[in-house]
DOLUM-835194 format. One record per atom (N, C-alpha, C, O): residue number from 1; residue in three letters; atom name; y, x, z. Coordinates in Angstrom, 2 decimals, padded with zeros to 5 digits. Atoms other than C-alpha are relative to their C-alpha. Example, Ala and Ser with C-alpha at 12.3 -4.5 7.8 and 13.67 -1.06 7.14 Angstrom:
2
+-----+--------+-------+---------+---------+---------+
: num : residu : atome :      py :      px :      pz :
+-----+--------+-------+---------+---------+---------+
:   1 :    ala :     N : -001.19 :  000.89 :  000.00 :
:   1 :    ala :    CA : -004.50 :  012.30 :  007.80 :
:   1 :    ala :     C :  001.20 :  000.90 :  000.00 :
:   1 :    ala :     O :  001.18 :  001.94 :  000.66 :
:   2 :    ser :     N : -001.19 : -000.82 : -000.06 :
:   2 :    ser :    CA : -001.06 :  013.67 :  007.14 :
:   2 :    ser :     C :  001.09 : -000.77 :  000.73 :
:   2 :    ser :     O :  002.20 : -000.26 :  000.90 :
+-----+--------+-------+---------+---------+---------+
end
This chain:
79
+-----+--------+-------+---------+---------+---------+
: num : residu : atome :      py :      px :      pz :
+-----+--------+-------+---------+---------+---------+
:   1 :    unk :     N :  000.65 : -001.06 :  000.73 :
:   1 :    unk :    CA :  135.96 :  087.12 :  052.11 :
:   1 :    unk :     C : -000.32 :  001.13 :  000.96 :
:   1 :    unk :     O :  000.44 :  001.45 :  001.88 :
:   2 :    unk :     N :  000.54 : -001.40 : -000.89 :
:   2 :    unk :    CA :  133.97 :  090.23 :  053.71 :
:   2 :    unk :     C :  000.55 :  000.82 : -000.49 :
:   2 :    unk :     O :  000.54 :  000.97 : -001.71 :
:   3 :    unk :     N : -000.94 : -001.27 :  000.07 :
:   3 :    unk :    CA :  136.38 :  093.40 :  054.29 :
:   3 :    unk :     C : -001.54 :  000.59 : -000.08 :
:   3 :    unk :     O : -002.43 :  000.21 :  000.68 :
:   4 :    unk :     N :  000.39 : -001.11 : -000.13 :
:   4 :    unk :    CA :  134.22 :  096.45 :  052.91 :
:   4 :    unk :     C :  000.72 :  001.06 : -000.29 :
:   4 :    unk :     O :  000.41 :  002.06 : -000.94 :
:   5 :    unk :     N : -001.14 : -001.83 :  000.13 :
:   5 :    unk :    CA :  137.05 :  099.06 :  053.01 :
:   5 :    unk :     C : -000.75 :  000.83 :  001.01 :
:   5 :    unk :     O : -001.36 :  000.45 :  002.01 :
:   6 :    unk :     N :  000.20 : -001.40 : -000.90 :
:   6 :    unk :    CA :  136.29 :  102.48 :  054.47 :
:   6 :    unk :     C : -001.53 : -000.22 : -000.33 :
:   6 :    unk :     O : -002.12 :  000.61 :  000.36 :
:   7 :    unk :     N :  001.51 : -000.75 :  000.04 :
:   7 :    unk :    CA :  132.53 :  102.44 :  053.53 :
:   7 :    unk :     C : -000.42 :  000.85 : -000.82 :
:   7 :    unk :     O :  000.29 :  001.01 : -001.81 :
:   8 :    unk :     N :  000.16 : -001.08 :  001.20 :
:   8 :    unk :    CA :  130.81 :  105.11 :  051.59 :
:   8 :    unk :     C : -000.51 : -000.02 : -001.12 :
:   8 :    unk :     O : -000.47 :  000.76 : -002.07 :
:   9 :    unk :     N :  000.45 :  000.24 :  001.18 :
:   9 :    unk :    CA :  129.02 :  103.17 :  049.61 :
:   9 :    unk :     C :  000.58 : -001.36 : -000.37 :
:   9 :    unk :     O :  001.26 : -002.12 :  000.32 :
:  10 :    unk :     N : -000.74 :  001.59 :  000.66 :
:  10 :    unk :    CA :  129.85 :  100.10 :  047.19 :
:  10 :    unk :     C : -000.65 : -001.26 :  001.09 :
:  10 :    unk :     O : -001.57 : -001.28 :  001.91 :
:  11 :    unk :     N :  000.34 :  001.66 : -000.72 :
:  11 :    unk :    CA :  129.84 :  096.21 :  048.56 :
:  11 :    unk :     C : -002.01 : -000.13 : -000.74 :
:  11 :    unk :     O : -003.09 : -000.36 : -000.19 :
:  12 :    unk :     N :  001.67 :  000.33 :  000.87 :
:  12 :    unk :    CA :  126.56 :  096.03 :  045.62 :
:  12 :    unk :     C : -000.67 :  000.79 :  001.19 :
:  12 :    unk :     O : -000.80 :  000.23 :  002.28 :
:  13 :    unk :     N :  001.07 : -000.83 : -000.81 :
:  13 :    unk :    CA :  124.60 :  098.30 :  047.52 :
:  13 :    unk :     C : -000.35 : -000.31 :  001.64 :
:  13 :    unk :     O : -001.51 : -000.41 :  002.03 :
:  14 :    unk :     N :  000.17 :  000.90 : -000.91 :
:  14 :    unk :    CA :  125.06 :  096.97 :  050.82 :
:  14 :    unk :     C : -000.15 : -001.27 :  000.18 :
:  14 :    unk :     O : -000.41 : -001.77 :  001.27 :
:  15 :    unk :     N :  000.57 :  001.39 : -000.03 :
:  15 :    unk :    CA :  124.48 :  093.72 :  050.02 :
:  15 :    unk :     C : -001.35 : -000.29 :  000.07 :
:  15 :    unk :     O : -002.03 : -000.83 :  000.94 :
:  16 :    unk :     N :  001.73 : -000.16 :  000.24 :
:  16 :    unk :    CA :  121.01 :  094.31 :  048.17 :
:  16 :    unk :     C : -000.60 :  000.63 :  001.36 :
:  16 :    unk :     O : -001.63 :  000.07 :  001.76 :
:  17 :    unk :     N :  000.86 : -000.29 : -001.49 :
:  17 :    unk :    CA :  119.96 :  096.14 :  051.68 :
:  17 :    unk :     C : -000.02 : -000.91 :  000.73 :
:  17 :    unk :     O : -001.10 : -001.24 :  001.21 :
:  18 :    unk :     N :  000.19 :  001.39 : -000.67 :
:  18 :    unk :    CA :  121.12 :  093.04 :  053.44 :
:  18 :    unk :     C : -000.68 : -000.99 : -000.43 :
:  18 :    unk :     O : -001.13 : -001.84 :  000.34 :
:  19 :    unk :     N :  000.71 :  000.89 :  000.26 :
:  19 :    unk :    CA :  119.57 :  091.13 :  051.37 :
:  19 :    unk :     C : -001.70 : -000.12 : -000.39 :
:  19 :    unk :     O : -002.44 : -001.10 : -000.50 :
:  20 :    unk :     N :  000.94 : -000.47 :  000.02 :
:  20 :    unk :    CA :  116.67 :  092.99 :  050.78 :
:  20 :    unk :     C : -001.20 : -000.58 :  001.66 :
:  20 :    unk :     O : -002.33 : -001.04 :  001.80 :
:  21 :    unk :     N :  000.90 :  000.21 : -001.39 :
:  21 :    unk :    CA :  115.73 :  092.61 :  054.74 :
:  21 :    unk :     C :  000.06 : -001.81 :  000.14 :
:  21 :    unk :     O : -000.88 : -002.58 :  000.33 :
:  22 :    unk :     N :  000.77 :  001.49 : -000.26 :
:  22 :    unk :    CA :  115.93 :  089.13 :  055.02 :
:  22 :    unk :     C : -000.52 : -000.81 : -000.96 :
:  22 :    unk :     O : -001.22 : -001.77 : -000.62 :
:  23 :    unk :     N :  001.06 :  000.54 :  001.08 :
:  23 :    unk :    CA :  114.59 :  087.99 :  051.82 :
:  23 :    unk :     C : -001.40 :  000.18 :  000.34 :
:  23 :    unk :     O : -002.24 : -000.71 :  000.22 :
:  24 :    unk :     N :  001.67 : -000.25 :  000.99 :
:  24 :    unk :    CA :  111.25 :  089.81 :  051.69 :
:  24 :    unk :     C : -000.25 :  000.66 :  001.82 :
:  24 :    unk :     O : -000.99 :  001.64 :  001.79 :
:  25 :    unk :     N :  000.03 : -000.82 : -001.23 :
:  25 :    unk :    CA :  111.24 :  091.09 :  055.61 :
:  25 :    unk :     C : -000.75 :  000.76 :  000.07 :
:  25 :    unk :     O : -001.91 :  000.75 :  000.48 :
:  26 :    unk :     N :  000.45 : -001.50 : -000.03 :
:  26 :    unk :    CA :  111.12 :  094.62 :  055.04 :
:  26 :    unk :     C :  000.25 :  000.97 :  001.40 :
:  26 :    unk :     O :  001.06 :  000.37 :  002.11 :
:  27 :    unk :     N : -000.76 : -000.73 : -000.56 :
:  27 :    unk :    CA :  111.75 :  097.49 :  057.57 :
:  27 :    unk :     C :  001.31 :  000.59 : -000.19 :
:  27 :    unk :     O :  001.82 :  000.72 : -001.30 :
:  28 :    unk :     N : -001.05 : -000.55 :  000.38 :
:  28 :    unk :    CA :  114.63 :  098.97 :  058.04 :
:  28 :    unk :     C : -000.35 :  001.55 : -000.91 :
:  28 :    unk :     O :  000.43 :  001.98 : -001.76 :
:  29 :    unk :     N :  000.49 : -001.10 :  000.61 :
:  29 :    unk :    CA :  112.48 :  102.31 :  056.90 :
:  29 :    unk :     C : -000.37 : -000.11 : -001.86 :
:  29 :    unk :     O : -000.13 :  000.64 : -002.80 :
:  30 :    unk :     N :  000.13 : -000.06 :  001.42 :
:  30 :    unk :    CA :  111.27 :  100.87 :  053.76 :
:  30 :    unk :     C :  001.17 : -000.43 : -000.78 :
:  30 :    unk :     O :  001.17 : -000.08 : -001.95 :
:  31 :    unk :     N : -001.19 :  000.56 :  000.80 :
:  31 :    unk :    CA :  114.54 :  099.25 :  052.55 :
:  31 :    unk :     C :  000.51 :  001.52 : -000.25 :
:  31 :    unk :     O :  000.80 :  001.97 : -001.36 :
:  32 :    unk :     N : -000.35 : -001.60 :  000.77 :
:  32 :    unk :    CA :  115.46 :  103.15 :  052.88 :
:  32 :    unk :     C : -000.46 :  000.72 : -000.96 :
:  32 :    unk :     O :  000.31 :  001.37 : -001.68 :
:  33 :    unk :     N :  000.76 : -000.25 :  001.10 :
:  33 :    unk :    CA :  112.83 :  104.12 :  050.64 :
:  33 :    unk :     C :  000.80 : -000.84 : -001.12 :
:  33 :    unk :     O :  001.91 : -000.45 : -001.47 :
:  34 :    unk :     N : -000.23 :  000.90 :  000.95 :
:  34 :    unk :    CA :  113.42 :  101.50 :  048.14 :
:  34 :    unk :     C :  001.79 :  000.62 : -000.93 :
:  34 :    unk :     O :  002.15 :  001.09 : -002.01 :
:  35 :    unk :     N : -001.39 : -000.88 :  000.07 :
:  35 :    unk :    CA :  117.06 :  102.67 :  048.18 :
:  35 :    unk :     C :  000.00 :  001.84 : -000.40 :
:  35 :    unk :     O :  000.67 :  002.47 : -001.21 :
:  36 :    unk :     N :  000.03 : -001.48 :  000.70 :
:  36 :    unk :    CA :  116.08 :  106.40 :  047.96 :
:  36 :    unk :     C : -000.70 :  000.51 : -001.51 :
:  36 :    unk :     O : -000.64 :  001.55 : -002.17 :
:  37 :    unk :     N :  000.66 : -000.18 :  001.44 :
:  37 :    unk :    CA :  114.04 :  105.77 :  044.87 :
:  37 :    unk :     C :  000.59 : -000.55 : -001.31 :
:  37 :    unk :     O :  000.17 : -000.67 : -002.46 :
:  38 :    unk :     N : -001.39 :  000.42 :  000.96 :
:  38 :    unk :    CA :  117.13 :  104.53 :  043.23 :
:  38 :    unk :     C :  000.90 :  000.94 :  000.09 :
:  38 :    unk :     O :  002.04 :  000.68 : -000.30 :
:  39 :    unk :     N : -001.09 : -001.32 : -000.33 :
:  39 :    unk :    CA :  118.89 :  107.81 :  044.08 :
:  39 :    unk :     C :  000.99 :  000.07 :  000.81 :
:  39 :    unk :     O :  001.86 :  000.93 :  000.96 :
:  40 :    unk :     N : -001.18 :  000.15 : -001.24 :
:  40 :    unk :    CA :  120.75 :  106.23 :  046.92 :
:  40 :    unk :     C : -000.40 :  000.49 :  001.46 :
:  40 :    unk :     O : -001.05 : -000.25 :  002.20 :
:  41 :    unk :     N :  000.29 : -000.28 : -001.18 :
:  41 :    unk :    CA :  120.43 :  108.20 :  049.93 :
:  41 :    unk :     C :  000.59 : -000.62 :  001.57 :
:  41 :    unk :     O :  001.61 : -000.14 :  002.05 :
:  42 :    unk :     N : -000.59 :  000.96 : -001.32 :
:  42 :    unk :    CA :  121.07 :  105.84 :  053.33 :
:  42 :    unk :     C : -001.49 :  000.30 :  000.92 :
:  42 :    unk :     O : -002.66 :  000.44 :  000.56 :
:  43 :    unk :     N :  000.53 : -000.10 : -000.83 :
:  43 :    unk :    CA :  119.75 :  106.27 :  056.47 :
:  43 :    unk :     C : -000.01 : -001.48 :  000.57 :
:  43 :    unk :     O :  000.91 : -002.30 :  000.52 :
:  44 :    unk :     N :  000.11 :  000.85 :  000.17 :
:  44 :    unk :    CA :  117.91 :  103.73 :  057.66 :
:  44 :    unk :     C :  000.68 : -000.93 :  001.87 :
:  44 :    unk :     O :  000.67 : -002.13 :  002.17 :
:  45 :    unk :     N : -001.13 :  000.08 : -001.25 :
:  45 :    unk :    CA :  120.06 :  103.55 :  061.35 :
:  45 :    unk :     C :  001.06 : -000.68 : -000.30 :
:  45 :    unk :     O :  001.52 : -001.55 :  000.44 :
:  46 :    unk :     N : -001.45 :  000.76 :  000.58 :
:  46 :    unk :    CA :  123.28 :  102.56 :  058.86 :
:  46 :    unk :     C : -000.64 : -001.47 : -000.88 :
:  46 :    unk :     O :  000.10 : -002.45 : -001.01 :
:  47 :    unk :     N :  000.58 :  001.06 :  000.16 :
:  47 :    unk :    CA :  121.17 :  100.01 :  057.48 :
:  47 :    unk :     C : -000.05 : -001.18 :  000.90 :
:  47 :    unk :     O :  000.62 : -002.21 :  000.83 :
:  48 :    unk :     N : -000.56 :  000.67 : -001.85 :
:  48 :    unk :    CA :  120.85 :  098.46 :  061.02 :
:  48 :    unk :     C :  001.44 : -000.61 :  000.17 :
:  48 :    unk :     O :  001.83 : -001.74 :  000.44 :
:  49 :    unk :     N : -001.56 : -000.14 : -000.24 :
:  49 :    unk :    CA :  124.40 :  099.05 :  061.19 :
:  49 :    unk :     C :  000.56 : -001.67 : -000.96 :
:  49 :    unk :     O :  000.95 : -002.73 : -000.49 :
:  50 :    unk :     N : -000.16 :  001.17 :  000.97 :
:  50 :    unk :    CA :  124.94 :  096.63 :  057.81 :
:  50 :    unk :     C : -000.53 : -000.90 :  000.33 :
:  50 :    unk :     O :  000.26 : -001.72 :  000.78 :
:  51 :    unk :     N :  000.57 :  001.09 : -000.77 :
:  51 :    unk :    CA :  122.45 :  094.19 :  058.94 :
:  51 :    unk :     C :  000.63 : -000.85 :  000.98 :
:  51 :    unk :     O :  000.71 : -002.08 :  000.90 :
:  52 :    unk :     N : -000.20 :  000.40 : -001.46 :
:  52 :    unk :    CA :  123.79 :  093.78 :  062.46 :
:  52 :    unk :     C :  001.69 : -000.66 : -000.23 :
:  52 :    unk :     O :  002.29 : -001.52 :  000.41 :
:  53 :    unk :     N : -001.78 :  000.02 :  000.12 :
:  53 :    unk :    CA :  127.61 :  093.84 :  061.05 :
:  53 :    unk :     C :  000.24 : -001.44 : -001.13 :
:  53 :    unk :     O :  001.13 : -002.29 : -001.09 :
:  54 :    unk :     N : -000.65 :  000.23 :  000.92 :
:  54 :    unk :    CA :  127.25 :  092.31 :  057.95 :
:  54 :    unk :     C : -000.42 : -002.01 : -000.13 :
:  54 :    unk :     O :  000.33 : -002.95 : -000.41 :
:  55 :    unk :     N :  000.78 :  000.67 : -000.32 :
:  55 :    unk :    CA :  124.54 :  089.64 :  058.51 :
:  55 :    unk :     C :  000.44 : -001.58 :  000.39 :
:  55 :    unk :     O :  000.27 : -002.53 : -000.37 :
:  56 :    unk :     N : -000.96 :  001.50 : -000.35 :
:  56 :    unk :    CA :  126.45 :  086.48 :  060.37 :
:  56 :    unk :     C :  000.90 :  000.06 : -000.65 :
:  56 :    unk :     O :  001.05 : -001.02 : -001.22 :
:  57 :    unk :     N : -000.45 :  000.80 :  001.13 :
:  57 :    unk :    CA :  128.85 :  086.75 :  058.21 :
:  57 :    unk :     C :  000.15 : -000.37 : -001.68 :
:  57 :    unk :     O :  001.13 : -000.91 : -002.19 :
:  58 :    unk :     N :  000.50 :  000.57 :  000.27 :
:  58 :    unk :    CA :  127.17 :  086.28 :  055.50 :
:  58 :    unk :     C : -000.33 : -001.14 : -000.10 :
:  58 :    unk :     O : -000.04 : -001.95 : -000.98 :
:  59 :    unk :     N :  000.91 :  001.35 : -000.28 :
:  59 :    unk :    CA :  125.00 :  083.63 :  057.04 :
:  59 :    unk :     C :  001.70 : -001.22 : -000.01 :
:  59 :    unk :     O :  001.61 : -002.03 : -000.93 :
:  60 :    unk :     N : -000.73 :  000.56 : -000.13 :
:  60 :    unk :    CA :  128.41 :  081.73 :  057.77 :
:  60 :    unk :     C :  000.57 : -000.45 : -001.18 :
:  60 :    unk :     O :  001.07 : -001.50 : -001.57 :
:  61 :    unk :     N : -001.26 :  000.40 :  001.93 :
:  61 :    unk :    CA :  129.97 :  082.28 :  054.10 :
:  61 :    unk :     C : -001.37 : -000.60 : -000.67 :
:  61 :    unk :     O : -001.20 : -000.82 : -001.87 :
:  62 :    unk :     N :  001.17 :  000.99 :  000.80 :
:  62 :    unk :    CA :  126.71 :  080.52 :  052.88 :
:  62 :    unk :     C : -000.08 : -001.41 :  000.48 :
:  62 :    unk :     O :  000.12 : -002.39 : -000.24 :
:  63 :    unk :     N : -000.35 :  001.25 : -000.18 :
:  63 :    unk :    CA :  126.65 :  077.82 :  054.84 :
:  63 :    unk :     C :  001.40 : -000.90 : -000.33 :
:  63 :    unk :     O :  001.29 : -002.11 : -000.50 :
:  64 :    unk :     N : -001.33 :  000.40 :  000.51 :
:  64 :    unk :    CA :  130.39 :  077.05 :  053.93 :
:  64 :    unk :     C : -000.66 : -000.58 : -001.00 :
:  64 :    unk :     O : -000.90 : -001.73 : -000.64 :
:  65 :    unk :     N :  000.01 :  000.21 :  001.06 :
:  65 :    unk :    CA :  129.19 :  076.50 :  050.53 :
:  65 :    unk :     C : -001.72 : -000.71 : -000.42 :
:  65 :    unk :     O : -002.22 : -000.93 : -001.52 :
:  66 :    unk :     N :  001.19 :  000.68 : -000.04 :
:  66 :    unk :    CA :  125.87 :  074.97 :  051.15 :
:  66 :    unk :     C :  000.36 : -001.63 : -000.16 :
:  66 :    unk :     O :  001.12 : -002.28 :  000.56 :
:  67 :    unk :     N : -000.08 :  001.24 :  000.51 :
:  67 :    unk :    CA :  125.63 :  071.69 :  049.48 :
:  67 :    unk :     C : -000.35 : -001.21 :  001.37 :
:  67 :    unk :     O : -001.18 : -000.81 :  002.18 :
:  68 :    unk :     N :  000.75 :  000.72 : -001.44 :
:  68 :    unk :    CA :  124.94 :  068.76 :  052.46 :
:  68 :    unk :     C : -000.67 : -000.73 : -000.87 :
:  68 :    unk :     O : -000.59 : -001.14 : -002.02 :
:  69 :    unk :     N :  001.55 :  000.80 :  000.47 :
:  69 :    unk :    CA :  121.87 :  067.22 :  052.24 :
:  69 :    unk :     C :  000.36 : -001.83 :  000.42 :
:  69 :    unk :     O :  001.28 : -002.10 :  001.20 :
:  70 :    unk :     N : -000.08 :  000.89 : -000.48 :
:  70 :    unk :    CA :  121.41 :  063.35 :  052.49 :
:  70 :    unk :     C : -001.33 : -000.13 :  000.99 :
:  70 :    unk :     O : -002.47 :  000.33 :  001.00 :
:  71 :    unk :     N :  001.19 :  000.34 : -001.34 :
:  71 :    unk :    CA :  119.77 :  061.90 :  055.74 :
:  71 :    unk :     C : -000.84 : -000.79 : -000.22 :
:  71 :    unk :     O : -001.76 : -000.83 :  000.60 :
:  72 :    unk :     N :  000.81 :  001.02 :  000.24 :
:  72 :    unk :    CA :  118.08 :  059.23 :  054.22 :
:  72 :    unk :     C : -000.92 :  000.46 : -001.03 :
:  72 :    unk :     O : -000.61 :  001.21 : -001.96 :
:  73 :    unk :     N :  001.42 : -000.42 :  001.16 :
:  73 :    unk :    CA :  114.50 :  059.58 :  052.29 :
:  73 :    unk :     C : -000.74 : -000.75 : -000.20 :
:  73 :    unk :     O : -000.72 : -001.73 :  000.54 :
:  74 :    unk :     N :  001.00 :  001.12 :  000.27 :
:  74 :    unk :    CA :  111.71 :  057.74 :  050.71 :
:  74 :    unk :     C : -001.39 :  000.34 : -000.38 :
:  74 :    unk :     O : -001.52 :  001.26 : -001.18 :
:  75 :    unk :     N :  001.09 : -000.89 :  000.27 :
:  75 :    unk :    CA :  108.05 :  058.31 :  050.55 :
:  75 :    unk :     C : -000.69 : -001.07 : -000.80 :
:  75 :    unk :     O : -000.64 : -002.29 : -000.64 :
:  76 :    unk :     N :  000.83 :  001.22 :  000.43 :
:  76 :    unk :    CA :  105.65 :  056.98 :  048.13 :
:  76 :    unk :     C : -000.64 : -000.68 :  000.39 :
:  76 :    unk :     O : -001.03 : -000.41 :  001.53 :
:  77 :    unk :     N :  001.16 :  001.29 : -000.77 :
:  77 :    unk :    CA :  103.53 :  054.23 :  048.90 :
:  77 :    unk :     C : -001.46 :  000.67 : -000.37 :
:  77 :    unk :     O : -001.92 : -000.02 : -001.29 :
:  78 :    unk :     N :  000.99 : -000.87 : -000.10 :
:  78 :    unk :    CA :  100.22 :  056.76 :  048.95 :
:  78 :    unk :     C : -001.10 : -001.36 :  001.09 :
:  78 :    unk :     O : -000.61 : -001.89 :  002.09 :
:  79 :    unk :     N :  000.87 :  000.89 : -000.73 :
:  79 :    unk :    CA :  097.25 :  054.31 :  050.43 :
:  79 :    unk :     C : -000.86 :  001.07 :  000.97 :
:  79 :    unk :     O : -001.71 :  000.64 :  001.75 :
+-----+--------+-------+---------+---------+---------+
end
């Protein structure tokens, strides 16, 4: 599980910024917007910060739980 003790804002809120940038690849400037027009004031430097920190692991706790694919496939018979 991801430690967010000591931050100033909730886990929700840093997530949606993390997930905000690599979903829809925003700036780090507009994810601040987006965020300030929800009444959450973040600079978009600590954004970075979340990204850079929060980002691999993440990516790691997803793949954990990522279903495996099979290697074998079949294509129609298309002439």
């Amino acid at each position: 599980m991801i430690d967010f003790s000591g931050r100033h804002l909730g886990k929700h809120i840093i997530l949606m910024a993390v997930r905000w940038y690599f979903a829809y690849a925003l700036s780090y400037r507009d994810i601040e917007e987006l965020l300030r027009e929800r009444g959450i004031v973040v600079d978009h430097a600590t954004i970075n910060r979340w990204v850079v920190e929060f980002g691999p692991k993440l990516s790691s706790s997803f793949k954990k739980r990522k279903a495996a694919v099979n290697d074998s496939w079949r294509m129609d018979g298309v002439p």
